[in-house]
C-alpha positions as CSV (number, residue, x, y, z in Angstrom):
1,X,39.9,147.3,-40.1
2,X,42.1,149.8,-38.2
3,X,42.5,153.4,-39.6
4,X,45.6,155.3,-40.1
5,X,44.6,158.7,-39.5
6,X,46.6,161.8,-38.2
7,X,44.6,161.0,-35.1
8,X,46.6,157.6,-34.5
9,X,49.7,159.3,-34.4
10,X,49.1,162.0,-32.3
11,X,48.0,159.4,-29.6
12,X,51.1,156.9,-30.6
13,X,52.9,160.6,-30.2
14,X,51.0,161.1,-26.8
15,X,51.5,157.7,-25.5
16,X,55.1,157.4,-26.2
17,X,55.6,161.1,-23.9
18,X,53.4,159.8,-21.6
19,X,55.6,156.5,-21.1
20,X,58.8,158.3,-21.5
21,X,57.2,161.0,-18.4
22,X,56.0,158.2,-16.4
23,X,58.9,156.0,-17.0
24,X,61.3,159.1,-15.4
25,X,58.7,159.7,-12.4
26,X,57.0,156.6,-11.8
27,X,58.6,153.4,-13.8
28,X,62.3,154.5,-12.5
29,X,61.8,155.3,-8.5
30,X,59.2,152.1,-8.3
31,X,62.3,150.2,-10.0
32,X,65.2,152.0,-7.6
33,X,62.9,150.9,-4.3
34,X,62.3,147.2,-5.7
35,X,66.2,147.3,-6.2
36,X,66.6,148.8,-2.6
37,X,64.3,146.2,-0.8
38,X,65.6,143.4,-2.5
39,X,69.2,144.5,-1.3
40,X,68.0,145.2,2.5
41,X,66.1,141.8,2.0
42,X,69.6,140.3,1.0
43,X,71.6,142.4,3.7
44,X,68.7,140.8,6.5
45,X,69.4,137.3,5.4
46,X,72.7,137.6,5.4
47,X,72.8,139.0,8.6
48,X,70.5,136.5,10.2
49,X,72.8,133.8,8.7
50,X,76.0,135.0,10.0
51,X,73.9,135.9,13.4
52,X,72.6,132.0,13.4
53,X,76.1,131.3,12.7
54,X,77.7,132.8,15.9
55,X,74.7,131.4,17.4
56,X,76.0,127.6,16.8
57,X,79.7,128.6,17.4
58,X,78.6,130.6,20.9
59,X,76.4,127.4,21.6
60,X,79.1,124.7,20.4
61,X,81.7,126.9,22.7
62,X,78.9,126.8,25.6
63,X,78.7,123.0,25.3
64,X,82.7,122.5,25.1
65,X,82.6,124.9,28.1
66,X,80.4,122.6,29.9
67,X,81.7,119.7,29.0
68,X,85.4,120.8,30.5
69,X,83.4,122.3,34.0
70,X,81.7,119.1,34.0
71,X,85.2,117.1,33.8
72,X,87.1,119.2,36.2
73,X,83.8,119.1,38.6
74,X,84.5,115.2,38.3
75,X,88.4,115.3,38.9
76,X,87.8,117.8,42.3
77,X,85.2,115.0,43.4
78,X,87.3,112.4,42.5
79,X,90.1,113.9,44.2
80,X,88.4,115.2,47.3
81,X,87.1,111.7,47.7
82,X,90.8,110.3,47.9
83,X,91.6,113.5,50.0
84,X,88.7,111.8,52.3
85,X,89.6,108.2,52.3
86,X,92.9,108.8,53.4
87,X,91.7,111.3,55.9
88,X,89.7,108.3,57.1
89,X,92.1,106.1,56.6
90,X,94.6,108.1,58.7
91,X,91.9,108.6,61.5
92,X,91.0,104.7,61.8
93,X,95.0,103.8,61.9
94,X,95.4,106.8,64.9
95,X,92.2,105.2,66.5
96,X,93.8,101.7,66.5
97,X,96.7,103.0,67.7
98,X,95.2,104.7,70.4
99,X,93.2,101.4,71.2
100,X,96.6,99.3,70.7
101,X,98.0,101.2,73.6
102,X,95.1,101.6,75.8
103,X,94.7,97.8,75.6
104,X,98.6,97.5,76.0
105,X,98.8,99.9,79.3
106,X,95.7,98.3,80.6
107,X,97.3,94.7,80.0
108,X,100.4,96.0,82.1
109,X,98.3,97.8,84.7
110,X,96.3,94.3,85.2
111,X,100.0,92.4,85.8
112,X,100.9,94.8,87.7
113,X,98.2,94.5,89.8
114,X,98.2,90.5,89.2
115,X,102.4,91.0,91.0
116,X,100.6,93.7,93.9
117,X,98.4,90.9,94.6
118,X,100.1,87.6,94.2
119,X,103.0,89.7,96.5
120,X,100.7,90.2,98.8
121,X,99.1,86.8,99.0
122,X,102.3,85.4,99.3
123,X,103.2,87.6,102.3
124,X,99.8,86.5,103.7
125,X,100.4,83.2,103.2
126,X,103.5,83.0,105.0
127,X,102.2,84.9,107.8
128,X,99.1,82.2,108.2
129,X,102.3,79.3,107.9
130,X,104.0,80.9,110.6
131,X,101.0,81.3,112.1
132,X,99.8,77.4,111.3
133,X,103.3,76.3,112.4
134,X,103.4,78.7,115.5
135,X,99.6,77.3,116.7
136,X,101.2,73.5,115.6
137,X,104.6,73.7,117.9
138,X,102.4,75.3,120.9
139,X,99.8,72.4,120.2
């Protein structure tokens, strides 16, 4: 059975300073740093979560971003490529052209030279009738 003796309260009266002395050097700056690291703990996570949500917003604006560059890349293509069919379009109607009128002019260089030459027979063959009738009334 426990005792009661002066002794027991001398070491309650010993404890109890020794609790309130640790308590104001140890208990109380262990207890302000727990507090502290749990707050810079907090702080951190909150800061990573606002810092993985600029992420997403800097990644969703990079994807938008891309997504419009791609779209304008496809409208200059698009529209180069019409620049390029009516450039080619423009070049095979001059080249027609060009072949229209060479065929034309060489169509009316050959009558021309078809007249030169049917002239010219002509005037040969009335110089071999005059001939044929001059060799005929001597004969």
């Amino acid at each position: 059975m426990l005792e009661f003796n002066n002794w027991f309260f001398v070491l309650m009266i010993q404890f109890f300073i020794l609790m309130f002395i640790l308590n104001a050097i140890l208990f109380k700056p262990m207890m302000e740093l727990f507090r502290q690291r749990d707050q810079m703990t907090k702080g951190a996570l909150e800061e990573a979560r606002l810092m993985n949500e600029k992420k997403e917003q800097a990644v969703a604006q990079m994807n938008a971003e891309f997504v419009n560059a791609k779209t304008q890349a496809k409208q200059i293509i698009n529209s180069l490529r019409e620049e390029a069919l009516a450039y080619q379009k423009e070049v095979i109607s001059s080249a027609e052209k060009e072949a229209v009128q060479m065929i034309e002019k060489a169509r009316a260089e050959i009558k021309a030279e078809t007249e030169k030459v049917r002239a010219m027979l002509r005037q040969e063959v009335e110089r071999l009738s005059e001939e044929i009738v001059n060799k005929l009334v001597k004969a």
